[in-house]
N, C-alpha and C positions, 0 to 999 in steps of 0.2 A: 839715186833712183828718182823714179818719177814722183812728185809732187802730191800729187792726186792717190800716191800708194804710198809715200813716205807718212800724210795725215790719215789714210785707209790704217794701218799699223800702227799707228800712233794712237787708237781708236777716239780719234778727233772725230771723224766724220767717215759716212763714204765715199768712194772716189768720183761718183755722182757729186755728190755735196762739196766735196771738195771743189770741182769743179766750177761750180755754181757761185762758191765763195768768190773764187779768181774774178770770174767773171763784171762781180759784182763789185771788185775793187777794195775786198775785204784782207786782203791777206799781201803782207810784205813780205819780199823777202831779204834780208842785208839792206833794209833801207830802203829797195825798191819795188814798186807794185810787180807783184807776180803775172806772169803770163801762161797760160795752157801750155801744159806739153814742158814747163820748167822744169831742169833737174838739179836735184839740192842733195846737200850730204850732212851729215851728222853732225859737221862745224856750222852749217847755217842757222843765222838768225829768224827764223820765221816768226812772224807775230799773225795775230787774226783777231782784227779791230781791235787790236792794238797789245794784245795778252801773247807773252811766250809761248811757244809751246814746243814742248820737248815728247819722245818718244816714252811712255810709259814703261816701267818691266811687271809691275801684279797686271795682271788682265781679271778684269771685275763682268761678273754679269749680275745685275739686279734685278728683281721680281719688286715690280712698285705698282699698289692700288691708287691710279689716279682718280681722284676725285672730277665731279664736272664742275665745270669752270677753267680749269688748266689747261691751257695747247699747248700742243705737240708741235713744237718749233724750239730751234737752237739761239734762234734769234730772241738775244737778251733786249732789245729795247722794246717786244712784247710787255705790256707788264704782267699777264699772268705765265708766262711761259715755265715749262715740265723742269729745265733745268735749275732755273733761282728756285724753284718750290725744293727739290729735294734738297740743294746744294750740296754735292757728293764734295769730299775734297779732289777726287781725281775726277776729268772730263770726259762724262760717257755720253753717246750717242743713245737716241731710240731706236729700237727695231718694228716697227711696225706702228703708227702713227693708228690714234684712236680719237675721233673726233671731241671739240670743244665739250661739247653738249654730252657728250660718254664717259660711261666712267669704266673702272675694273683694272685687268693684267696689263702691265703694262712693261717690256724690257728694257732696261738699258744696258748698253755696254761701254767698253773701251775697246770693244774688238773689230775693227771695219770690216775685215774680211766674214767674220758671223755674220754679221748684218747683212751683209751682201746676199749671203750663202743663204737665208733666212727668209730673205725681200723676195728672192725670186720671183715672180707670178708661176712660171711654166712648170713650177716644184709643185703646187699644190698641196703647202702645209696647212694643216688643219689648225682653226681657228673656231671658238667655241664662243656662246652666246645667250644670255639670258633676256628678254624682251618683254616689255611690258606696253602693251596698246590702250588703244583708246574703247575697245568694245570686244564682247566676247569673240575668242578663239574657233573659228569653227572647223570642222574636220577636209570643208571645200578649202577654205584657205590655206592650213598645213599642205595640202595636197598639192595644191599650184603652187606654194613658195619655196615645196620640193622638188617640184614638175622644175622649175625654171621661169624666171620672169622677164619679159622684155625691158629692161630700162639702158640708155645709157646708147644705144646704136648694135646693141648685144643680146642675147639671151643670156641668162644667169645661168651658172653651173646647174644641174643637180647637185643636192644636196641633203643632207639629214635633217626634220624638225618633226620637234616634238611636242607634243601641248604638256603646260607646266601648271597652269591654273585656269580659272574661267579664263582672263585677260591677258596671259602670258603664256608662254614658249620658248624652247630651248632649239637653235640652229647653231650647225657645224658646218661653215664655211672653207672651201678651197681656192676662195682666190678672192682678194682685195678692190672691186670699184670702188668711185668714191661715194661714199655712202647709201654705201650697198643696199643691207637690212632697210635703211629708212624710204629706199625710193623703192624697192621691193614692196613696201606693207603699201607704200602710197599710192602705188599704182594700181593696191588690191582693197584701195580703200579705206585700207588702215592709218592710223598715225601711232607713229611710238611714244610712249611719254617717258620712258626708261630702256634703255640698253647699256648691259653690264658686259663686258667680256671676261670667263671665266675661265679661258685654256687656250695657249698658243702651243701647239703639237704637244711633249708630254709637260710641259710649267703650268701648273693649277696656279690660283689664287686662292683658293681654300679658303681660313678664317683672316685673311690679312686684314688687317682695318684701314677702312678710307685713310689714304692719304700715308701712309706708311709703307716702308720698305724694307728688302730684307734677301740676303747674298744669296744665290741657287747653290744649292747642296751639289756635291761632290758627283753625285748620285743624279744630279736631275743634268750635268754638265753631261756628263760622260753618257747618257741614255738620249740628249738631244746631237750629240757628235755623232753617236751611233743611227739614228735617224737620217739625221744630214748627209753621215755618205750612203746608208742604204737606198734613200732617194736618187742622190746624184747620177749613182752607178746605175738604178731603173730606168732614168732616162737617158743615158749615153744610151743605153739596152732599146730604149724604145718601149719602154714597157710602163712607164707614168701614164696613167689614163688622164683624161679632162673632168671627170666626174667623181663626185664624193665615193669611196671604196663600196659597193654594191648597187650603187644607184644605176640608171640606165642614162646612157650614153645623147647628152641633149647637143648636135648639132649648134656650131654658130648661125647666127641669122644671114650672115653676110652683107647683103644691102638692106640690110632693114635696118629704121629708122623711127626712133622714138616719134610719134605724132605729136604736131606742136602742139595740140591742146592738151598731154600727157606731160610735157615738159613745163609748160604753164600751170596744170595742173590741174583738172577736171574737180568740179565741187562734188562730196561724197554720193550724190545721188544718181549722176553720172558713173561714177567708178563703180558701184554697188550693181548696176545694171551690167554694164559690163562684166563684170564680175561672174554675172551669176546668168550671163548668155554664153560667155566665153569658158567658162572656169581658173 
C-alpha cells in the first residue's frame, strides 16, 4: 500500500503528515529516502529520523489536559513538544492541535484514519471552550462573537457563547481557524488571558488534572464512532449545515478582507469604538 496510508494505519501520523515527512527528507525506506506516492509492504524497513516503525495492533485513544507551555508538534527536536511530555510507550498522533499558550482537552491517537475522520473542517464537530479576558463580559459582545466575526479573510461561524463570570465565557465552536477565539476577542477588543478547552464532540475533560492523562472509556469510543458516521452520512445527504445547530445561517464574506490596520492590530480604543458603532 501507499505510504502515506501504510503510516495513516500505523497511527504514526496522517496521510497529510505523512506526506510532509517525505517531503521533508524525514523518512527512509530500506535505506533510502522515501518519495511521494512510494508503495511499501509489511517486510519494509521504514525508519522516521531514524526510529522504526512498525504497524501497531492495540489502537489507543487518549484524553490528555495539556498544560500551557507544551505544542502541539510531533517534532521531537521541539523541546517542549505534547509527545516527549506524555511519553506514551506506543506512537500516537494528536487530533486537533491546541495552541502553545492553551491549555485543556487534548486527543491523541494511534488511529490515522480517526484523525482524519475528526480533522475534517466541512464536518463541523463541536469543540467547547472556556475564556477568560482581559475586562468585563458584556451581553453586546457575547452577541457579535455569536453573530460571527470577520478575521482571517472570513466571517466566523455562528456559534453558541455564553457568559460564565464577570470576565469569562463559555463558546462551542464548529470549525478550527487559526486562533480563532483570540483574533475573535481581538478584533472586539478584547484579549484572552486564559483559554481552556473543555469538550471535543462527546470527550469532556471533566476533573482531569493539568498535565495528566487517561484511555477514553469503552463508552465514549463507541458514542464518538456513532457521531462520526452520523455526520458523515448528513453530509454525503447534504444536510451538515455551516452553523452551530440553531444558530442562523452566517454567509461567507467572500472577497472580504481583514483591513490592514485589523491584522496589525488597532489599539483598544480603536477596537472599543468600533465595536460599539458596528456591534
Amino acid at each position: 500500500m501507499r505510504l502515506n496510508k501504510y503510516l495513516s494505519e500505523a497511527g504514526v501520523c496522517s496521510r497529510r503528515e505523512a506526506d510532509r515527512l517525505v517531503q521533508e527528507g524525514r523518512i527512509l525506506i530500506d535505506g533510502e529516502p522515501a518519495a511521494l506516492g512510494t508503495q511499501v509492504e509489511d517486510s519494509s524497513r521504514i525508519l522516521i529520523d531514524g526510529k522504526e516503525i512498525r504497524r501497531e495492533e492495540k489502537k489507543v485513544l487518549l484524553v490528555f489536559h495539556k498544560p500551557r507551555g507544551i505544542e502541539c508538534t510531533t517534532d521531537l527536536r521541539v523541546k517542549k513538544n505534547v509527545i516527549s511530555y506524555i511519553n506514551y510507550p506506543i506512537r500516537v498522533y494528536y487530533a486537533g492541535r491546541l495552541d502553545k499558550d492553551s491549555e485543556g482537552l487534548l486527543l491523541l491517537t494511534n488511529q490515522g484514519e480517526l484523525v482524519n475522520r475528526m480533522m475534517k473542517a466541512g464536518n463541523g464537530h463541536e469543540k467547547e471552550y472556556v475564556v477568560t479576558v482581559d475586562r468585563p463580559v458584556t451581553e453586546e459582545f457575547l452577541a457579535a462573537m455569536g453573530k460571527g466575526v470577520p478575521i482571517l479573510g472570513t466571517v466566523t461561524r455562528a456559534c453558541k457563547v455564553t457568559k460564565e463570570g464577570e470576565r469569562s465565557f463559555r463558546i462551542v465552536l464548529t470549525q478550527g481557524l487559526n486562533r480563532q477565539i483570540r483574533r475573535m476577542c481581538h478584533y472586539l477588543g478584547y484579549e484572552v488571558k486564559r483559554l481552556k478547552r473543555v469538550r471535543i464532540m462527546n470527550v469532556c475533560l471533566g476533573d482531569l488534572a493539568v498535565g495528566q492523562y487517561r484511555a477514553a472509556t469503552g463508552e465514549e469510543m463507541e458514542e464518538l464512532t456513532r457521531l462520526l458516521e452520523k455526520r458523515e452520512q448528513e453530509k454525503k445527504a447534504g444536510k451538515v449545515q455551516e452553523t452551530y445547530t440553531g444558530g442562523k445561517p452566517v454567509k461567507n464574506a467572500g472577497k472580504y478582507r481583514t483591513p490592514v490596520k485589523d491584522r496589525k492590530g488597532l489599539h483598544q480604543g480603536q477596537q472599543k469604538r468600533r465595536f460599539e458603532k458596528h456591534g
